[in-house]
C-alpha positions in Angstrom: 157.0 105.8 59.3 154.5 107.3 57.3 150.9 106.7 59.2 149.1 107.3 55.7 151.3 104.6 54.4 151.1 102.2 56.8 147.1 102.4 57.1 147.4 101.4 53.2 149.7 98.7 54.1 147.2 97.3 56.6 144.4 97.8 54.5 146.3 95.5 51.9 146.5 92.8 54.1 142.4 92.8 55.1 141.9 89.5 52.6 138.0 89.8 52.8 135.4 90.3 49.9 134.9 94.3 51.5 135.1 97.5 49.7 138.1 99.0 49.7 136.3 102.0 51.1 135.3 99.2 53.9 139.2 98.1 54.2 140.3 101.5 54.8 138.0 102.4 57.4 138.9 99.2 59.6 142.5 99.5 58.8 142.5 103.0 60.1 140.3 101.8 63.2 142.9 99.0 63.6 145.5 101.7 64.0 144.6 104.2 65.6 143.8 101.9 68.2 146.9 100.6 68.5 148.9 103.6 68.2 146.5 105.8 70.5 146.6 108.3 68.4 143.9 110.6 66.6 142.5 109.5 63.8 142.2 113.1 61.7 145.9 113.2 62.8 147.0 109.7 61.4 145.4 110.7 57.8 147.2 113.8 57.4 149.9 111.3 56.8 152.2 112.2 59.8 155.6 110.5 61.4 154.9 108.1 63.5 157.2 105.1 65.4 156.1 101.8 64.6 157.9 99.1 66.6 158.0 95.5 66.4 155.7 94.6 69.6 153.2 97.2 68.0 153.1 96.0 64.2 153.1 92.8 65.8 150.1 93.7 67.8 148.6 94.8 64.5 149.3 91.5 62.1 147.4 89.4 65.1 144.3 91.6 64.7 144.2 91.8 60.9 144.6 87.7 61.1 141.3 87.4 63.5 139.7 89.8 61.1 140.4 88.2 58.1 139.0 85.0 60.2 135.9 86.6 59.5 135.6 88.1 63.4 134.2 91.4 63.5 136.9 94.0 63.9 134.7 95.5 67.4 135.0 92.1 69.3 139.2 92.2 67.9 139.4 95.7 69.4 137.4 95.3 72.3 135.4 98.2 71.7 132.4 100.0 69.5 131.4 103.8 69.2 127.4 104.4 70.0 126.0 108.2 70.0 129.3 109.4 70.1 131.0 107.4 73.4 133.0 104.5 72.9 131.8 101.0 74.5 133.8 98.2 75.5 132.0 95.2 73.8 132.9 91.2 73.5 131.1 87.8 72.0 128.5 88.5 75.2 126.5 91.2 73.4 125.9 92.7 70.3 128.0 95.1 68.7 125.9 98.5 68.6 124.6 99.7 65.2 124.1 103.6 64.4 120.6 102.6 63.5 119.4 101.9 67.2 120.6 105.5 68.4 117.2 106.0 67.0 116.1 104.9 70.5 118.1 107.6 72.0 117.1 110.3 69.8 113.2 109.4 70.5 113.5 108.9 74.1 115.2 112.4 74.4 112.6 114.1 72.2 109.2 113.0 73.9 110.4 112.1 77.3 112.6 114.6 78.8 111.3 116.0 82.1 110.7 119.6 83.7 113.9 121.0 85.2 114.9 118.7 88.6 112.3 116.2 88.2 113.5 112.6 88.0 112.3 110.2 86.0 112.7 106.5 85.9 114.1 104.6 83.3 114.5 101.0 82.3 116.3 99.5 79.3 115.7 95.7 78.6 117.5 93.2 76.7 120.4 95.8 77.3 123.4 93.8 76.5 126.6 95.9 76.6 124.0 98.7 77.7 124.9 101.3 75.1 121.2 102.6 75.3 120.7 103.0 79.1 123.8 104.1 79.6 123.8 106.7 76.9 120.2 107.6 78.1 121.7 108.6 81.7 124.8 110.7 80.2 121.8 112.5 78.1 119.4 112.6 80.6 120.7 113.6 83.7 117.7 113.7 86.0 117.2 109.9 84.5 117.4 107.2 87.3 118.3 104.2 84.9 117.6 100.5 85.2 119.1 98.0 83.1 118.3 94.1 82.6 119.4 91.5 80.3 118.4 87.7 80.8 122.6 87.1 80.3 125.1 87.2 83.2 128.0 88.0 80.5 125.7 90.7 79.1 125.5 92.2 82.6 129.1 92.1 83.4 129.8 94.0 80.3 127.5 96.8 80.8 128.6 97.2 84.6 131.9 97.9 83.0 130.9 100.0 80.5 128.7 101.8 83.3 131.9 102.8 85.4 133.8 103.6 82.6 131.3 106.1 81.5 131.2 107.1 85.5 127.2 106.5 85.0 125.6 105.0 88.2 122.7 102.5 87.1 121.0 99.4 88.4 121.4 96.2 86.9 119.7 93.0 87.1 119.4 89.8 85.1 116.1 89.5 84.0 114.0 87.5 81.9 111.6 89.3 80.1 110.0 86.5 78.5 108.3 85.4 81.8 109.4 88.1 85.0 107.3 91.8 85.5 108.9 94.7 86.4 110.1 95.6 90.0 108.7 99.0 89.7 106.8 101.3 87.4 108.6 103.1 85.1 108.3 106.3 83.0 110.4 105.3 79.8 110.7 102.0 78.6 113.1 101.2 76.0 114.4 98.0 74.6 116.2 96.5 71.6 115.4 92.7 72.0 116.1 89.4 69.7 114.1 90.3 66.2 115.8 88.3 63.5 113.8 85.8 61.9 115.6 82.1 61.4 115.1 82.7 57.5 116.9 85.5 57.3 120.5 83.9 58.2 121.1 83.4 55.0 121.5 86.6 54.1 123.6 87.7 56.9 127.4 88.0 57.3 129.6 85.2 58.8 130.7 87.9 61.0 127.3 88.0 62.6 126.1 84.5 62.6 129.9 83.1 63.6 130.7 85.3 66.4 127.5 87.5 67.8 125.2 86.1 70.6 122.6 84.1 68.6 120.7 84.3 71.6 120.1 88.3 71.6 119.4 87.9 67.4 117.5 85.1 66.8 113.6 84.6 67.0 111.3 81.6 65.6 109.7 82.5 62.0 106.7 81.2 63.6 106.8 83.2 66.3 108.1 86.7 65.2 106.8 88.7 68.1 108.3 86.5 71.1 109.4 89.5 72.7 107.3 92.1 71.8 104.0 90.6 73.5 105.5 90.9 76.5 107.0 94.3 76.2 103.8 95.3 75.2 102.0 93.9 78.4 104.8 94.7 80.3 104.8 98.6 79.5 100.6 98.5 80.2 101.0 97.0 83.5 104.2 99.0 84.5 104.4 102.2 82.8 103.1 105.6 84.8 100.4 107.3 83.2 101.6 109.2 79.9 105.0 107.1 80.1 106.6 106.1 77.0 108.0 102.9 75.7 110.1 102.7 72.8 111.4 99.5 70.7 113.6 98.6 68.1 112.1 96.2 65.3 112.4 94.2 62.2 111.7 96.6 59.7 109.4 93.4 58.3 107.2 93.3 61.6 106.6 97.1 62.8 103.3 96.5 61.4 102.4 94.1 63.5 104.1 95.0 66.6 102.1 98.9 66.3 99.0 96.6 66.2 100.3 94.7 69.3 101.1 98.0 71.0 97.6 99.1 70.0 95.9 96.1 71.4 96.9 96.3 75.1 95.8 100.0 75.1 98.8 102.0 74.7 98.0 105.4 72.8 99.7 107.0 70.6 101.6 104.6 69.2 104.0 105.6 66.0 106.0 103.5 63.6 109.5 105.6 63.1 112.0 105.6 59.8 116.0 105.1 60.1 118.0 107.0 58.2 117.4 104.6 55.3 113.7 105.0 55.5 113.0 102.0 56.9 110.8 101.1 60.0 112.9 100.7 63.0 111.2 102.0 65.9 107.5 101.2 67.2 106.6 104.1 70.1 103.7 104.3 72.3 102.3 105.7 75.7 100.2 104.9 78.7 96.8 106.2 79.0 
């Protein structure tokens, strides 16, 4: 069969209100998955055998997708900076804006040659960012904590499948310091505000971890008080701590920063020029 063909056959059968720019980028996904086979390769329209087990495979993944469950959490997996991560309903599915993170952390924090430094990445969840951090950063030591036992499962896996060794630990970082003093600090933690559930995707609000979105309108900054009096207290002098917001709080959360003495501190754009990091050192 045709793989060009058949990616436009699956693509027909994705029943939701997408793009069809959208539709053909999850029916390719959905394929090359299942066929194992390169994706440049599959859209230069090549031969490929289809059987019955395998389109079968196929029509059972298009039917959870068209259920409105995102196609990551179908295939078991996400792509973050470039790796791929194995991801389920325990944590969020990566986005391409949070590699931000990555791309900071490696700018301003990247040591002499054979000095180690010490990481820690909270709120991890399938630890895309640590774990990325110590493929980048080889002479990082990397700690990674997350307040949910299925979140820390996951990124274990995803740990020995990238052949990264880290430590984890569930931690709450509502209400439990730091071990150890760190030089980086970097976190993506809950920042969604209840009133803005409305205009989010079912796929989100029916299948992602409310618990790693979800923070009180009343009480927007939840977690960033205590990152921000977490990286004062356990941050080494010049160290650097790095967080992803809500574009509709950096303001506030470069004041917080501010407030418990960290210097330095810098509100950074995504790609669509909106605030997504908040950055900062210790005196």
């Amino acid at each position: 069969m045709n793989s060009k063909a058949w990616i436009a056959e699956v693509a027909d059968q994705i029943l939701l209100s997408e793009s069809q720019e959208e539709k053909n980028a999850v029916a390719q996904w959905v394929v090359e998955h299942f066929l194992q086979q390169p994706r440049e390769q599959l859209l230069r329209g090549r031969e490929v055998a289809v059987d019955e087990v395998t389109r079968t495979a196929v029509q059972a993944a298009i039917d959870r997708i068209n259920r409105y469950e995102p196609v990551q959490y179908v295939l078991g997996e996400a792509w973050f900076y470039g790796r791929k991560f194995l991801v389920n309903n325990q944590v969020l599915i990566p986005r391409p804006e949070t590699e931000l993170l990555v791309d900071i952390v490696k700018a301003h924090a990247k040591p002499p040659r054979h000095q180690q430094i010490q990481v820690v990445d909270l709120c991890t969840g399938s630890g895309c960012i640590g774990i990325t951090l110590a493929c980048e950063l080889p002479q990082a030591r990397v700690h990674v904590t997350d307040i949910s036992h299925g979140a820390i499962h996951v990124a274990a896996m995803n740990a020995r499948a990238h052949r990264v060794a880290l430590s984890l630990k569930q931690h709450d970082v509502l209400t439990e310091s730091l071990d150890e003093s760190v030089d980086v600090m970097v976190s993506n933690p809950p920042y969604v505000l209840q009133r803005e559930k409305r205009a989010m995707q079912k796929q989100v609000l029916e299948h992602e971890p409310a618990q790693a979105l979800f923070v009180p309108d009343e009480d927007p900054l939840r977690f960033y008080k205590p990152l921000a009096a977490l990286a004062a207290q356990r941050l080494l002098p010049g160290g650097l701590v790095a967080v992803e917001v809500n574009p509709l709080m950096a303001a506030d959360i470069q004041k917080q920063f501010e407030t418990v003495g960290l210097r330095e501190v810098a509100i950074h754009m995504d790609l669509d020029g909106r605030p997504r990091v908040v950055c900062g050192r210790h005196a």
